[in-house]
C-alpha positions in Angstrom: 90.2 116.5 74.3 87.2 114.9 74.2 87.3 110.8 74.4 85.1 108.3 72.3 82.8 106.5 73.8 83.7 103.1 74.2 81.2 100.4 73.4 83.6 97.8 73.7 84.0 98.4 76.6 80.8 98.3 78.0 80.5 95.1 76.3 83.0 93.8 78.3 81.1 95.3 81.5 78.3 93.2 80.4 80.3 90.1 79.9 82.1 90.3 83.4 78.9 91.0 85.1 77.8 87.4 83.7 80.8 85.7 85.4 80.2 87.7 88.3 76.5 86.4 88.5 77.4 83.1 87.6 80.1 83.1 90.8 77.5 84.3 93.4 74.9 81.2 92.0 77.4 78.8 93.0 78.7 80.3 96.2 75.0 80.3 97.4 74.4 76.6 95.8 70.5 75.9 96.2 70.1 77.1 92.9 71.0 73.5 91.5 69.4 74.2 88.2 72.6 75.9 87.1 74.7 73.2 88.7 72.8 70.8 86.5 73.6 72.3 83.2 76.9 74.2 83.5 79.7 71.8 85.1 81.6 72.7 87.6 84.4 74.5 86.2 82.2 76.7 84.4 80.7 77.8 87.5 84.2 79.9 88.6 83.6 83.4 87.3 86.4 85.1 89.5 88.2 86.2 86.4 85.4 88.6 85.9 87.3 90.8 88.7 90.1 91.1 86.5 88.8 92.6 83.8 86.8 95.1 85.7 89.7 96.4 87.6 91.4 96.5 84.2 88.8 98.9 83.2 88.4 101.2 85.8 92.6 101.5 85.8 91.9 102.7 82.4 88.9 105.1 82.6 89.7 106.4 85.7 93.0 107.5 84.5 91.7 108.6 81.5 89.7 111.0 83.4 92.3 112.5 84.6 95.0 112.4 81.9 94.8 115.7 79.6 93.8 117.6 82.7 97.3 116.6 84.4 99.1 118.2 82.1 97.3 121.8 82.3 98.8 122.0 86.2 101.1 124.9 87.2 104.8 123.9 88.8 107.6 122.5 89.1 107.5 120.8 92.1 104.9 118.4 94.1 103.5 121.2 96.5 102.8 123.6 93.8 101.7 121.0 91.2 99.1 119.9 94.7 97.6 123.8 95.4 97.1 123.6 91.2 95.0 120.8 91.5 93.0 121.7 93.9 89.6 121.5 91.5 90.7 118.9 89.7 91.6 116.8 92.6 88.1 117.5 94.6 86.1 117.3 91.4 87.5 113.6 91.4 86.7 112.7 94.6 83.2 114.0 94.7 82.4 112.5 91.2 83.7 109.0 92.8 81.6 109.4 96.0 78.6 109.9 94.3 79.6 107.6 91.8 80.0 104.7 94.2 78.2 105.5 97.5 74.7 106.0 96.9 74.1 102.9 95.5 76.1 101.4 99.1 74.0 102.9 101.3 70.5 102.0 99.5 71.6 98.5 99.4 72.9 98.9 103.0 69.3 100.2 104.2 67.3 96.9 101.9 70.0 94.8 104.3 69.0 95.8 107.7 65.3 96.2 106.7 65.7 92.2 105.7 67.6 91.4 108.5 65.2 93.2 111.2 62.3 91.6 110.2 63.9 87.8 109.5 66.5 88.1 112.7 65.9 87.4 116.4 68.4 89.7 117.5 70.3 92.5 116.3 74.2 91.1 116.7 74.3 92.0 112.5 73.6 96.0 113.2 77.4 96.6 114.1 78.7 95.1 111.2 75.9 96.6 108.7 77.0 100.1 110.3 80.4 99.8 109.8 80.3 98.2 106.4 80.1 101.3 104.6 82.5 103.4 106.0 84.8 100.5 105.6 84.1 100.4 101.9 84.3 104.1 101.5 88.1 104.2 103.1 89.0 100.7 101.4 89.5 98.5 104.4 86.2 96.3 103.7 88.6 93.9 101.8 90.5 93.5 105.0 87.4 93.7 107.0 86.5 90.1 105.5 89.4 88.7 105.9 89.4 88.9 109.9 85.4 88.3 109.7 84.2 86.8 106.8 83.8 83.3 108.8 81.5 84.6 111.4 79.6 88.0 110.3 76.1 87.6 108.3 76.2 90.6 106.3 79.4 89.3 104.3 77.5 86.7 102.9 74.3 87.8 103.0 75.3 91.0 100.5 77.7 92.4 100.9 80.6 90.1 100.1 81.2 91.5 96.6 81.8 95.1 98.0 85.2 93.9 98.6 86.2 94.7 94.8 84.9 98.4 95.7 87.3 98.7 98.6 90.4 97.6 96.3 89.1 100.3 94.2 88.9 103.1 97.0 92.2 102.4 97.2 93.2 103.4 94.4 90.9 105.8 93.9 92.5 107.6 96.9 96.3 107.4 96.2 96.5 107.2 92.5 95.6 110.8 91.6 98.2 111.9 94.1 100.7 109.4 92.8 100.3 111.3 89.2 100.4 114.8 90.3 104.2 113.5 91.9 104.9 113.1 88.0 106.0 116.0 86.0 104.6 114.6 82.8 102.7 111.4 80.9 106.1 109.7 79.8 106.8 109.5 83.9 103.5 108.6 84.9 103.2 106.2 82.3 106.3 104.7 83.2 105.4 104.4 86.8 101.8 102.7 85.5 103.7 99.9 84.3 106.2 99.6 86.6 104.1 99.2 89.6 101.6 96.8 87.4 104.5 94.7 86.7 106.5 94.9 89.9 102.8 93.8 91.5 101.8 91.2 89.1 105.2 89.0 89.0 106.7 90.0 92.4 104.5 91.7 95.2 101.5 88.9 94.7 103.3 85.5 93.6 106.3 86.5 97.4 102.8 87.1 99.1 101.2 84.2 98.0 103.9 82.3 98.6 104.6 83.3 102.4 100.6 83.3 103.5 98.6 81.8 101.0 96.4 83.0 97.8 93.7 85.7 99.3 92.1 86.6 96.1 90.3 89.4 97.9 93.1 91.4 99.3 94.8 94.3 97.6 98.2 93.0 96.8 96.4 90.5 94.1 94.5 93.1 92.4 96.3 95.9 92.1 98.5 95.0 88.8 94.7 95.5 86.9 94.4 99.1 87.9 98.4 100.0 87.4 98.4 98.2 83.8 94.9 99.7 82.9 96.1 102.9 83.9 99.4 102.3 81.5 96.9 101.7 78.7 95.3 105.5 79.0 98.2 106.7 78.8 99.4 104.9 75.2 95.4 105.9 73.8 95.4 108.5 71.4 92.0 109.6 69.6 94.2 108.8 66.1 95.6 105.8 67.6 93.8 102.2 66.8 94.1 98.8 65.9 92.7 98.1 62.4 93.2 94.3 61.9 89.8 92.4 60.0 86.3 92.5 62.2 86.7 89.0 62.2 90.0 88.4 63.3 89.8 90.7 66.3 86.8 89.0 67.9 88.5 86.3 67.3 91.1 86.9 69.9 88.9 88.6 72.2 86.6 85.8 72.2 89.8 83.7 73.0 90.8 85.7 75.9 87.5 85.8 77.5 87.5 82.4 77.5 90.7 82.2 79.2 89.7 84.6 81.9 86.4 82.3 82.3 88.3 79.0 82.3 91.5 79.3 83.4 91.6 79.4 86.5 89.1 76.5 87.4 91.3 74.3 84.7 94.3 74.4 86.5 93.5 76.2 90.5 94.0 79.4 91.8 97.5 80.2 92.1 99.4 82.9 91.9 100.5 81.5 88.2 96.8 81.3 87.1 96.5 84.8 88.6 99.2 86.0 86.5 97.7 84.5 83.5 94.1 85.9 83.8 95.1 89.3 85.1 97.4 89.6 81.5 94.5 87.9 79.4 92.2 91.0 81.4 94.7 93.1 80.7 95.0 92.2 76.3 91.3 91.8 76.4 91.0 95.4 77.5 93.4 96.7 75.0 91.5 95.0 72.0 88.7 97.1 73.3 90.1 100.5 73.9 92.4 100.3 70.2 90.5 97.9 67.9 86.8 98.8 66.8 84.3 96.5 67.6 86.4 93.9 69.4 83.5 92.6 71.6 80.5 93.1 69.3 80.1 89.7 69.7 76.6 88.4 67.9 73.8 87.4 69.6 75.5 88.4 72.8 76.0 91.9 71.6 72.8 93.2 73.1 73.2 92.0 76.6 76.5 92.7 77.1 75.5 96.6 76.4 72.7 96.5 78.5 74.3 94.8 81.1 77.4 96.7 80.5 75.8 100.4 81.4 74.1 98.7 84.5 76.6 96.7 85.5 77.3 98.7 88.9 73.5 98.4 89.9 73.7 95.2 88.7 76.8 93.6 90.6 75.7 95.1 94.0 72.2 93.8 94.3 72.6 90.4 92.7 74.2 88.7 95.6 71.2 90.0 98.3 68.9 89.2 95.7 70.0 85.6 95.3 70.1 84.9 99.1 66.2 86.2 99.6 64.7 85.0 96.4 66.7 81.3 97.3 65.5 81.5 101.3 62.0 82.0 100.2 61.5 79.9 97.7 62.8 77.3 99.6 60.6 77.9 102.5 57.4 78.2 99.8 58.3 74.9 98.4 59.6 72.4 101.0 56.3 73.5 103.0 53.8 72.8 100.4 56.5 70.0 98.4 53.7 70.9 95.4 56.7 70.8 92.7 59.1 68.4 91.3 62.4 68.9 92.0 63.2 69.9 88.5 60.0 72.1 88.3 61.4 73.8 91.2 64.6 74.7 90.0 63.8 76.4 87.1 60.7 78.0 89.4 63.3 79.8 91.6 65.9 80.4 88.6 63.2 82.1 87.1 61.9 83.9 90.0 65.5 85.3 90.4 66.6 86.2 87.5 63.0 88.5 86.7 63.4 90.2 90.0 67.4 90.7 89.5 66.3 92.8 86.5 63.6 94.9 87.6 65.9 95.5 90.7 68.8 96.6 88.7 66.9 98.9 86.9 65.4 100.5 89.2 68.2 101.0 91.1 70.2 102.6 87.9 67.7 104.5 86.8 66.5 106.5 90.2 69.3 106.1 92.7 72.9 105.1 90.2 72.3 107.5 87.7 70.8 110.6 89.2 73.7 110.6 91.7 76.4 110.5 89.2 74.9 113.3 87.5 74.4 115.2 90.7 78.4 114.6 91.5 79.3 115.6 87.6 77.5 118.9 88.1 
């Protein structure tokens, strides 16, 4: 069966990718324009994870779903030596999917950091970065190094979501082909999303503390996304009025945007923005145009289709285009201060684009086509 295409939920792509960018502007402060004319609450964009982990759960199972259900046997090992092609069509289509786009922004790193660094103590950790995403243990990897190694910082702190990710990627078709049919499979989807979202993270959070990266905190997203493939049916939607249903969505984004900030991060804020991701995901996949929001509408779909390219470069970006603007400006001190900020907000926000799409459109997309072929 073939599935719609889901502009919604691009939109929401687009949306998240504007928390996401707002987060790494604030973690790298210098760019004090935003600080200027946002507050600071508005500046926590960490709910933006939420809703793309929410997503993925979904497509990614999606992918998978009616193909499941053409497998031979009865019994686990049988159901496995079925799915050989599925399962390795999967994998490759994720590796080429996600990797690419690693590596080239690997390579920009250690080009930067050659030419800018006295010695080369960062070329371990650039090495093993990588590999670390691929297998999903960069999120642990910045836990026991975060504090001390460049290259977390630098560019590639965000690549922890993609580790989460490879997790799942990894176990979760295996996990379904151990189900005999959707009803199972959908029952284990919500299971697991609810035994990790109101147990696993809130005991883990309470014994060693709120880790936002780490996978115990992220995985309810996938497992819940996941349950919602399973309830989508091409006949099956939501038809409340246009109005109403951006309505809510509008309210949940804001939620996922504010929450958090409003009251801390805690586990109990975690539990509310991963279930606002969660509804605000659903509007999209059942109720047409949920997210067409005006004005908006536009960027969100352009951000939305580039929002892989975008979310790995931006962080790398910011860091250069905010150490050499600085170095330009407190050496010929030729601007205001407020000249300068919008000067370097400018500066970044042009070459974030063209970056972006250069790196969709000759390294993202040709590689995902090469793994669909």
């Amino acid at each position: 069966m073939k599935h719609k295409f889901f502009g919604d939920i691009e939109r929401l792509r687009g949306f998240a990718c504007i928390l996401v960018l707002i987060q790494h502007i604030a973690w790298i402060c210098p760019l004090r324009f935003i600080h200027r004319i946002l507050p600071y609450n508005l500046l926590d964009g960490r709910g933006a994870i939420h809703v793309f982990f929410a997503i993925s759960g979904f497509v990614v199972t999606l992918s998978l779903k009616n193909k499941l259900n053409s497998l031979q046997g009865n019994v686990f090992l049988e159901r496995i030596i079925s799915a050989r092609d599925l399962v390795i069509s999967f994998y490759r289509k994720r590796f080429f999917r996600i990797f690419p786009v690693i590596l080239f922004v690997a390579v920009l790193m250690g080009i930067y950091l050659y030419f800018t660094e006295e010695n080369m103590a960062w070329l371990p950790t650039l090495l093993r970065a990588p590999a670390e995403v691929f297998w999903g243990v960069y999120n642990n990897s910045v836990e026991l190094f975060v504090s001390s190694e460049k290259i977390h910082t630098l560019g590639f702190g965000p690549f922890w979501t993609l580790a989460v990710e490879a997790q799942f990627y990894i176990c979760w078709p295996i996990v379904l082909l151990c189900c005999k049919n959707d009803n199972t499979r959908a029952i284990v989807s919500l299971s697991l999303g609810f035994a990790f979202l109101f147990i696993v993270s809130p005991v883990v959070t309470a014994l060693y503390g709120l880790k936002y990266y780490l996978i115990y905190n992220n995985m309810s997203e996938l497992f819940l996304g996941s349950f919602l493939a399973f309830l989508y049916r091409e006949n099956c939607s939501y038809k409340p009025s246009g109005k109403s249903t951006k309505f809510i969505s509008l309210i949940l984004a804001m939620i996922i945007w504010f929450y958090s900030s409003s009251i801390g991060n805690n586990f109990f804020s975690n539990i509310v923005v991963s279930l606002s991701s969660i509804f605000v995901v659903a509007l999209a996949v059942f109720a047409d145009k949920s997210f067409n929001m005006p004005i908006l509408g536009r960027l969100f779909d352009f951000l939305g289709s580039r929002s892989y390219s975008f979310y790995t470069v931006q962080l790398f970006l910011a860091n250069i285009v905010v150490e050499y603007t600085n170095s330009i400006y407190f050496r010929q001190n030729s601007l205001s201060e407020y000249e300068f900020d919008l000067y370097q907000f400018g500066i970044f926000m042009v070459v974030l684009f063209i970056v972006t799409e250069f790196v969709y459109r000759f390294i993202e997309e040709p590689f995902r086509k090469f793994g669909r072929a």
